[in-house]
C-alpha positions as CSV (number, residue, x, y, z in Angstrom):
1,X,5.8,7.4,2.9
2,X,4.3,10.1,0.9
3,X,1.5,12.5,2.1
4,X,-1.5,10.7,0.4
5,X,-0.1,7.4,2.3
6,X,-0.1,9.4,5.4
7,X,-3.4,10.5,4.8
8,X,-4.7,7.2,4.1
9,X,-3.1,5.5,7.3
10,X,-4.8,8.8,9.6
11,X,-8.1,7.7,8.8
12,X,-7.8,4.1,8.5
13,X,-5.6,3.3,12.0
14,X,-8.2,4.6,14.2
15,X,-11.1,2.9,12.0
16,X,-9.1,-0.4,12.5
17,X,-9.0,0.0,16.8
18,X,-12.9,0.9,16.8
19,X,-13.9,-1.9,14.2
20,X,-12.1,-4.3,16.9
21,X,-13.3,-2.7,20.1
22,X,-17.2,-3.2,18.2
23,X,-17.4,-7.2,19.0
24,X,-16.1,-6.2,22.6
25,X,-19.5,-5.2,23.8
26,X,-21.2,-8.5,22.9
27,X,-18.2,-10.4,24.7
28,X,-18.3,-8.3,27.8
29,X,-22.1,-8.9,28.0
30,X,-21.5,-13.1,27.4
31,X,-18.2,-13.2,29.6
32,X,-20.5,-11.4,32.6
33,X,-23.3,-14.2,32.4
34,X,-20.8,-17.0,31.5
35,X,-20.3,-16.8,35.5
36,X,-23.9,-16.4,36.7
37,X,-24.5,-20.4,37.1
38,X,-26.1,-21.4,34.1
39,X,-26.1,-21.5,30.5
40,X,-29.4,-20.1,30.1
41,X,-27.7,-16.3,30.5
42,X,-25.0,-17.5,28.2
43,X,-28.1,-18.1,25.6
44,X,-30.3,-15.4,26.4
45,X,-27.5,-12.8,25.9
46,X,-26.5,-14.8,22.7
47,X,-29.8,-14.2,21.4
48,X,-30.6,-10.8,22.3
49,X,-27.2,-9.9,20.5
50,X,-28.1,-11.7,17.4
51,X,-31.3,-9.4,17.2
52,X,-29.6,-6.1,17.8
53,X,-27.0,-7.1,15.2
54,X,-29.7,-7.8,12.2
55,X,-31.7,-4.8,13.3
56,X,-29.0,-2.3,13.8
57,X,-27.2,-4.1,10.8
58,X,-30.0,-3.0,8.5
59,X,-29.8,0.6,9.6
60,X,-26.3,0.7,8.8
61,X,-26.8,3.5,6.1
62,X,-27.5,6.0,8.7
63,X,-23.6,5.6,9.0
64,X,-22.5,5.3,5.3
65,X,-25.0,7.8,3.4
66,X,-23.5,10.3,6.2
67,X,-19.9,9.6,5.8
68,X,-20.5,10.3,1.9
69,X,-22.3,13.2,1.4
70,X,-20.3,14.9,4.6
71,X,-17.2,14.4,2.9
72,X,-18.2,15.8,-0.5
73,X,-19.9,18.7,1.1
74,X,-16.6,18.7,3.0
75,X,-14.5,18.9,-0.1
76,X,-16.5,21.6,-1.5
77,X,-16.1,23.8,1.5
78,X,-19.8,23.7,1.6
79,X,-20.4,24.1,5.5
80,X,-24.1,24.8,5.6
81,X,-24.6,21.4,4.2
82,X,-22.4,19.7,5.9
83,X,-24.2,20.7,9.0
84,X,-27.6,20.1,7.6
85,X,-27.1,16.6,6.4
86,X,-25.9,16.2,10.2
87,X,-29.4,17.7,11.0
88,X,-31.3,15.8,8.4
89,X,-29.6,12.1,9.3
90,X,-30.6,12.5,13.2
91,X,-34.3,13.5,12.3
92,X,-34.1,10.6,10.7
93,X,-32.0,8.3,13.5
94,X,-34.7,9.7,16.3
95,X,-37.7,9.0,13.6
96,X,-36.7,4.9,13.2
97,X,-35.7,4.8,16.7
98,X,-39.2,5.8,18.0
99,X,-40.5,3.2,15.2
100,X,-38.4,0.7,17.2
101,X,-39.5,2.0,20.2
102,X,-43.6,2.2,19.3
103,X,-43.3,-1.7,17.5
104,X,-41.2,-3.3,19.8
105,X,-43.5,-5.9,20.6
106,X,-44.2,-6.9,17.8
107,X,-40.7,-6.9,16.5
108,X,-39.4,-9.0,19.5
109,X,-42.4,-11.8,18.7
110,X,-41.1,-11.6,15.0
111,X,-37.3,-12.0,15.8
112,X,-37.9,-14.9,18.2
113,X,-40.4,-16.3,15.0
114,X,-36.9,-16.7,13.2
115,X,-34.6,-17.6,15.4
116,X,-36.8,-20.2,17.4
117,X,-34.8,-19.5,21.2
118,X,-35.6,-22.6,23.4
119,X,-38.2,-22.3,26.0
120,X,-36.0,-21.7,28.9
121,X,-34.0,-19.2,27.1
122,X,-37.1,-17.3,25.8
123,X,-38.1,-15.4,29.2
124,X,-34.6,-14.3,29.9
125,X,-34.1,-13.2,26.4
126,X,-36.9,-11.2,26.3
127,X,-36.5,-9.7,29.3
128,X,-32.5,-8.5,27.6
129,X,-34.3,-7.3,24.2
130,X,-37.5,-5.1,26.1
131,X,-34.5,-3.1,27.8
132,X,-32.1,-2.9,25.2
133,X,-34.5,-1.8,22.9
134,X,-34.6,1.4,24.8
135,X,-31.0,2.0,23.6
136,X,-31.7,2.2,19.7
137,X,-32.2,6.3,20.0
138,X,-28.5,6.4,20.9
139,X,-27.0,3.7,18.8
140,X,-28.7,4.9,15.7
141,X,-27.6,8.4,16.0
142,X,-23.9,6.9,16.9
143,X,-24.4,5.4,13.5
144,X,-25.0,9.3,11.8
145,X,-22.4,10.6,14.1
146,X,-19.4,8.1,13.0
147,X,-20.8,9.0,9.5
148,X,-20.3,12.2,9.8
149,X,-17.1,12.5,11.4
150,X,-15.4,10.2,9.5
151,X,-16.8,12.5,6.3
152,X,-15.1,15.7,7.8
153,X,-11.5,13.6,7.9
154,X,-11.9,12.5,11.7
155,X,-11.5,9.1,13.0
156,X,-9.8,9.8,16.1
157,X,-13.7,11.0,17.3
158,X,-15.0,7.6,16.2
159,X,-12.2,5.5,18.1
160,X,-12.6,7.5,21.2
161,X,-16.6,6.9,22.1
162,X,-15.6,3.3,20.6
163,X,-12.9,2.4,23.5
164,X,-14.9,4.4,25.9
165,X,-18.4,2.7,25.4
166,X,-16.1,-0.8,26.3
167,X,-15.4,1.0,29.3
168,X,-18.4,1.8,30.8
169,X,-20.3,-1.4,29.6
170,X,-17.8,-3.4,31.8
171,X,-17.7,-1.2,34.7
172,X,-21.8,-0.5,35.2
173,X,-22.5,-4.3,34.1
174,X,-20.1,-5.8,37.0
175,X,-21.8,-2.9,39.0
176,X,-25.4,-3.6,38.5
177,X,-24.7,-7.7,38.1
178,X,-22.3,-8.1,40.9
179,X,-22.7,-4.8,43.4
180,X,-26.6,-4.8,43.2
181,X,-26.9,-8.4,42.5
182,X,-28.7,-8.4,39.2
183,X,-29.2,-10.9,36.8
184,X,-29.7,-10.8,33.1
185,X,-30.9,-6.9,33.4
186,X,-28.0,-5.8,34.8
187,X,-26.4,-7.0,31.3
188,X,-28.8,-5.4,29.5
189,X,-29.2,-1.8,31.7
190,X,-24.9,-1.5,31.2
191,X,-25.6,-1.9,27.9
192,X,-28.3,0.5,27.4
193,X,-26.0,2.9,30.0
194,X,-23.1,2.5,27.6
195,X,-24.7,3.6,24.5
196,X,-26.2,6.9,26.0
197,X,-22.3,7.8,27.8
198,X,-21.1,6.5,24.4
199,X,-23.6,9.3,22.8
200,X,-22.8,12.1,24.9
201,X,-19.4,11.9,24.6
202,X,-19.8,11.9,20.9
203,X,-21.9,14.8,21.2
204,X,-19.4,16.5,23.0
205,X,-16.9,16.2,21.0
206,X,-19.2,17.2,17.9
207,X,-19.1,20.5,19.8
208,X,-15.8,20.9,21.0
209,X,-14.6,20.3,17.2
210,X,-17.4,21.8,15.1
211,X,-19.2,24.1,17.7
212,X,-18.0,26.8,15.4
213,X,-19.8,25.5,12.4
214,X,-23.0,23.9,14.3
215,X,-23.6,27.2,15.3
216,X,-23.6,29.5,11.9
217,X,-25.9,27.3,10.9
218,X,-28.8,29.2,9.2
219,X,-30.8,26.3,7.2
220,X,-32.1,23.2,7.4
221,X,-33.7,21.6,4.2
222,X,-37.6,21.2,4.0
223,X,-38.3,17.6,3.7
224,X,-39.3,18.1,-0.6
225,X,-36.1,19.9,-1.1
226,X,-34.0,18.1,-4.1
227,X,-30.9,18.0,-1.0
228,X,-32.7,15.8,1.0
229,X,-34.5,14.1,-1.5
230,X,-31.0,12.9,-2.5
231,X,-30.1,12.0,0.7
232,X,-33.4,9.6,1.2
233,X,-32.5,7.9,-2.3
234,X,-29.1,7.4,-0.9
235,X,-30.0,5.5,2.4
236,X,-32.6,3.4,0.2
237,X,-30.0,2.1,-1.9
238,X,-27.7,0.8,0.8
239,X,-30.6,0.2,3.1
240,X,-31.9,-2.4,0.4
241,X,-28.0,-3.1,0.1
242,X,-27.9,-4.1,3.3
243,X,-31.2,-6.7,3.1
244,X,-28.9,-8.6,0.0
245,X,-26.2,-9.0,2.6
246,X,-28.2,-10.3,5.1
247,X,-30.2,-12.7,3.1
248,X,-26.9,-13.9,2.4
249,X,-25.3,-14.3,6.1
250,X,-28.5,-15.7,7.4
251,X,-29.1,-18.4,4.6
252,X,-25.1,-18.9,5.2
253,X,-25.7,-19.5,8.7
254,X,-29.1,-21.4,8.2
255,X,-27.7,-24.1,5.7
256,X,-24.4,-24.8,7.9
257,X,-26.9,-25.4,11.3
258,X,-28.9,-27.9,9.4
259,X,-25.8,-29.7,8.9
260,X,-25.1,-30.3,12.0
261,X,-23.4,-28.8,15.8
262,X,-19.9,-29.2,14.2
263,X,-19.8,-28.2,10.6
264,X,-22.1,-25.3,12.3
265,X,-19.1,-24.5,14.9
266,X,-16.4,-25.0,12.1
267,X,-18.1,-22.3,9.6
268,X,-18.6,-19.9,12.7
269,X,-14.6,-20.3,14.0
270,X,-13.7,-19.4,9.9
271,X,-15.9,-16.7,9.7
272,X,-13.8,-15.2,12.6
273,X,-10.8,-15.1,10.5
274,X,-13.2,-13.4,7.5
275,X,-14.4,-10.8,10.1
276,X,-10.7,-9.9,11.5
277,X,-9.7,-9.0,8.0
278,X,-12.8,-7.4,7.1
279,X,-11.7,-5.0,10.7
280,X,-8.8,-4.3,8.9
281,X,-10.1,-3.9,5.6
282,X,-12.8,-1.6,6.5
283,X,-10.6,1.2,7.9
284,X,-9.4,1.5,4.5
285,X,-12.6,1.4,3.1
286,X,-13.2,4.5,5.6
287,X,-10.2,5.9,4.3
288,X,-12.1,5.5,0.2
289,X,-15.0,7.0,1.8
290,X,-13.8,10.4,3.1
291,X,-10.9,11.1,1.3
292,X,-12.6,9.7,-2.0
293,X,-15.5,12.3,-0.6
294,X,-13.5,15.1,0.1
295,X,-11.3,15.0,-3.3
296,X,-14.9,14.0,-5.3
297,X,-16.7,17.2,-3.8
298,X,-13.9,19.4,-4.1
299,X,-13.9,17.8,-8.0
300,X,-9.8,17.6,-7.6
301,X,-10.0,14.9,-9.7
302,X,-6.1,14.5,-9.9
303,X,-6.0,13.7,-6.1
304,X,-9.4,11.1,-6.2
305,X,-7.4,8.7,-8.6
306,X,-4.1,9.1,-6.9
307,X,-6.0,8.8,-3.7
308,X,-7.9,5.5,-5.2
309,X,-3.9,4.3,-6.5
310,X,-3.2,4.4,-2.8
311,X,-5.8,2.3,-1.8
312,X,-5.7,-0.1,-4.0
313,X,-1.9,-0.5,-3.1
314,X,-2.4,-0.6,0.5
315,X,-5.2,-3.7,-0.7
316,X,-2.9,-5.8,-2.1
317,X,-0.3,-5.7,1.3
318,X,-3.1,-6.4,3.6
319,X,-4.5,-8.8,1.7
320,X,-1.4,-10.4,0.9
321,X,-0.4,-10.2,4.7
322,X,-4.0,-12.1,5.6
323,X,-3.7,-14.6,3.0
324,X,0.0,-15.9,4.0
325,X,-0.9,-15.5,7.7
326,X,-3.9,-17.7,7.4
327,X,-2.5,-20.3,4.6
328,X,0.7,-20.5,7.9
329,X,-1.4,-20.2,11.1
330,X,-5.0,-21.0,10.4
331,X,-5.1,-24.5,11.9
332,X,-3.4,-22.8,15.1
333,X,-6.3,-20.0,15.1
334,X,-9.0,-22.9,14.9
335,X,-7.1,-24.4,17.9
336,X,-6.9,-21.4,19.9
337,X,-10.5,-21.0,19.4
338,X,-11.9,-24.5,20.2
339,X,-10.9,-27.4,22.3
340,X,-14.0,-29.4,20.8
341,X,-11.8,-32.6,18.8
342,X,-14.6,-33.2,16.0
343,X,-14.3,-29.6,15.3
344,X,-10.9,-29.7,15.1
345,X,-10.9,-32.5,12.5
346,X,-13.9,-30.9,10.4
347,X,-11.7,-28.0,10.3
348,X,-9.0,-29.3,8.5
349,X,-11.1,-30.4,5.4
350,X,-12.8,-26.6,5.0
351,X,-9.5,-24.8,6.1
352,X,-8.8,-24.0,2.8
353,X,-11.7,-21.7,1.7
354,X,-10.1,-19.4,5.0
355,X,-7.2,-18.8,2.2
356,X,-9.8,-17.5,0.2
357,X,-11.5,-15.2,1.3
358,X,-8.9,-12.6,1.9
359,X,-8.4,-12.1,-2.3
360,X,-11.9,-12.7,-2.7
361,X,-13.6,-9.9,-0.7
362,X,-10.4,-7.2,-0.7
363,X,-11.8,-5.5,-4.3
364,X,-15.1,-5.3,-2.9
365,X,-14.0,-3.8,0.4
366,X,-12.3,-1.2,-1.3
367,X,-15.1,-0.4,-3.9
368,X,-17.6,0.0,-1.3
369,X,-15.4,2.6,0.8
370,X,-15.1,4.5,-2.7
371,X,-18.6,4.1,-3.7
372,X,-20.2,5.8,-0.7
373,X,-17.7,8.7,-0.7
374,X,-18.9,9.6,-4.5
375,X,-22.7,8.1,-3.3
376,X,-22.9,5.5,-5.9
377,X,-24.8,4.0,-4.2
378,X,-26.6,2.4,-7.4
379,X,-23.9,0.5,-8.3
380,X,-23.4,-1.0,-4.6
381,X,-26.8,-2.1,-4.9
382,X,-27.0,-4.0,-7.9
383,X,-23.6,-5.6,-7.2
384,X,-25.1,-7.1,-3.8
385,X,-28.0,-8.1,-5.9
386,X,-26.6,-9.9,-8.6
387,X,-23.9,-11.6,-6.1
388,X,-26.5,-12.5,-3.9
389,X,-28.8,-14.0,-7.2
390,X,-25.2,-15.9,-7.8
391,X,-25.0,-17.3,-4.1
392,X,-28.2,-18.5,-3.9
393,X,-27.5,-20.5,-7.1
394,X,-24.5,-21.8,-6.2
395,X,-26.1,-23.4,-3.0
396,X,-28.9,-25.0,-4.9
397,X,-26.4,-27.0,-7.0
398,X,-26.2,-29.7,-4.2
399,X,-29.7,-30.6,-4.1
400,X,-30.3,-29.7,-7.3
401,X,-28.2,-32.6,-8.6
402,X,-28.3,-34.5,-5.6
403,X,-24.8,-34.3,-4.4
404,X,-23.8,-36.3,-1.4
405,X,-24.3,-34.6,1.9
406,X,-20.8,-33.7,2.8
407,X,-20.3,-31.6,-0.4
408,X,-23.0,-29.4,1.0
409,X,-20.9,-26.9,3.1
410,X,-18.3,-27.3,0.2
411,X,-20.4,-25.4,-2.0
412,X,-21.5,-23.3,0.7
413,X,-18.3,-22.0,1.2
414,X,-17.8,-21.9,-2.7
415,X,-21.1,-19.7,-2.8
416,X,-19.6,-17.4,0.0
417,X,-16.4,-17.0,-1.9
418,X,-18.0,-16.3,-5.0
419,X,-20.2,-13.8,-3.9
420,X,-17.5,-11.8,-2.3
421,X,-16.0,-11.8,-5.7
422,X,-18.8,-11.1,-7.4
423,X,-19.5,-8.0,-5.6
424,X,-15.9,-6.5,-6.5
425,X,-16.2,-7.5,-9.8
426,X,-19.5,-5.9,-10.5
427,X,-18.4,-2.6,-9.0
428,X,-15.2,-2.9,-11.2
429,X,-17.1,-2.8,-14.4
430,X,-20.1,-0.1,-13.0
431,X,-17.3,2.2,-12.4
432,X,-15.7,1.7,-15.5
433,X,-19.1,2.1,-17.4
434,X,-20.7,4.5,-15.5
435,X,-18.2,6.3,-13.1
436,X,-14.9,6.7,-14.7
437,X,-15.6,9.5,-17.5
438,X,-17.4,11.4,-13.8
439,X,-12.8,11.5,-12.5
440,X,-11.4,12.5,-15.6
């Protein structure tokens, strides 16, 4: 294994073990409940979860404009800058986070407008989402944070906080639930307590590592300056990035409920086998993010294409792994999963777009992690918009020609596959147009 393999596998390995610990703190919260007596916990924490996810999900450029612009300023040596994007993306974290904070209401009325919780679940769920909401200053500056270490080559930071926010959230949610005998807000206090430990610890390590460099700091960009006016161009690209993908995955999940409980419980048990690769997928995408960065900023352009090589060459094993684990063991996955027979059976007709999606999201996994560590953020954008554009089409065809009902989630999945390739193959031809002569 040569050194840019090694490199590669340092910053993706950890990315892998915190992508996996992430869905941990929703199962922790729902595994707590699951044993409180009734099924209304089960729903309210179900609920509450889905909101965070959208609106943290939307924020998620806090994270990936960081991880960018770190590692370029990184590669350049450039350690006033690095510090002040670190300065400029927590003004920012702690100005949205007060936003959440001051419009909470409002938001929690408009969430519960969309996702239409039943009456009995609606009291508890509110109750979760009024004290979780008190948590957003913490996640969103986790979200800068993990940006920025992962754009000064660490991971390891990251992983750590990851793994050690699991840890608190079960130990002061069986504290508060089962010790002091709460209910649904001792769920949602071990929650809030595990992001602010989660926080520290990240803040601590931010010291211990990069006390040196935090502390020569000398300036901090006025909010005109062309630094940070780049920097708010670059998290309104993926911000409005990040509304094509979720336009997607709720009209994905909107059109498979209308179609009833079990082609609704069959989509969500193969979306779990989409989101494990996508764990492993991303920590390479982290890995096209800071050391595509670092090599970009430094402008070695000899290492950026021999680093992009590498990635591509550690795509093709994964994704070749996934796809002959899944074509072998899917059906066993959908059994360990569900007990439910009709969902076993509906399974067996859809399996097959499983087998899919490895090959057809891998190029876009990949493009994404080298598009934010050179911040073309441009081209991620219009390759979520015109995949989503091709999505939506896609799932009009059924009604459109009036196609039976049970081709419906056919073409759902179809659209879903499509639009994951789509994506890559946008980005493929915006960097050859627009971004290849930039590495040469």
């Amino acid at each position: 294994m040569n050194l840019r393999d090694r490199q590669i596998l340092h910053i993706a390995l950890p990315s892998i073990v915190s992508n996996i610990t992430v869905p941990l703190l929703g199962l922790v919260d729902v595994a707590i409940v699951g044993h409180m007596g009734s099924a209304v916990y089960i729903g309210a924490v179900a609920v509450g979860s889905m909101i965070f996810n959208l609106v943290y999900w939307l924020f998620a450029f806090l994270r990936m404009g960081s991880s960018g612009l770190t590692a370029q300023a990184w590669g350049r040596r450039d350690m006033p800058e690095t510090v002040g994007i670190l300065v400029r993306a927590v003004l920012i974290a702690l100005l949205i986070a007060l936003l959440l904070l001051v419009l909470q209401v409002p938001l929690c009325r408009l969430m519960f407008w969309l996702i239409e919780p039943t009456p009995d679940v609606l009291p508890l769920a509110s109750t979760y989402f009024y004290m979780v909401i008190w948590g957003a200053p913490a996640s969103l500056c986790l979200f800068v944070l993990t940006g920025w270490f992962i754009g000064m080559q660490n991971t390891r930071s990251p992983m750590l906080v990851s793994i050690l926010q699991n840890v608190v959230n079960i130990l002061a949610s069986l504290l508060l639930v089962y010790g002091l005998g709460m209910k649904i807000e001792g769920v949602a206090l071990g929650t809030v307590v595990a992001q602010y430990v989660g926080l520290l610890v990240a803040a601590g390590l931010l010291w211990r590592y990069y006390g040196k460099i935090l502390g020569k700091q000398k300036r901090i960009s006025t909010p005109r300056s062309p630094l940070t006016t780049h920097q708010l161009k670059i998290y309104r690209d993926l911000f409005l990035r990040t509304l094509c993908l979720v336009a997607v995955n709720l009209f994905f999940t909107a059109v498979g409920a209308r179609q009833g409980a079990v082609v609704l419980s069959v989509n969500t048990v193969l979306l779990q086998m989409y989101l494990f690769f996508s764990y492993f997928m991303d920590g390479f995408a982290y890995a096209g993010e800071a050391l595509g960065g670092k090599t970009y900023g430094a402008r070695n352009m000899q290492a950026f294409r021999e680093t992009l090589r590498h990635l591509w060459l550690w795509m093709v094993i994964v994704t070749g792994a996934f796809t002959l684990l899944y074509i072998i063991g899917s059906m066993q996955v959908v059994e360990a999963l569900t007990d439910d027979a009709d969902v076993r059976q509906s399974a067996a007709d859809f399996i097959f777009w499983a087998w899919l999606v490895p090959a057809s999201g891998c190029v876009a996994f990949i493009w994404d992690g080298v598009f934010v560590g050179i911040t073309a953020t441009r081209g991620m954008l219009v390759s979520s918009f015109v995949a989503a554009i091709v999505f939506f089409t896609i799932c009009c065809i059924p009604s459109a020609f009036h196609l039976p009902p049970s081709t419906v989630n056919h073409f759902l999945w179809l659209a879903q596959v499509v639009y994951l390739s789509m994506r890559g193959i946008v980005q493929t031809v915006w960097y050859g147009l627009k971004l290849s002569k930039l590495v040469n």
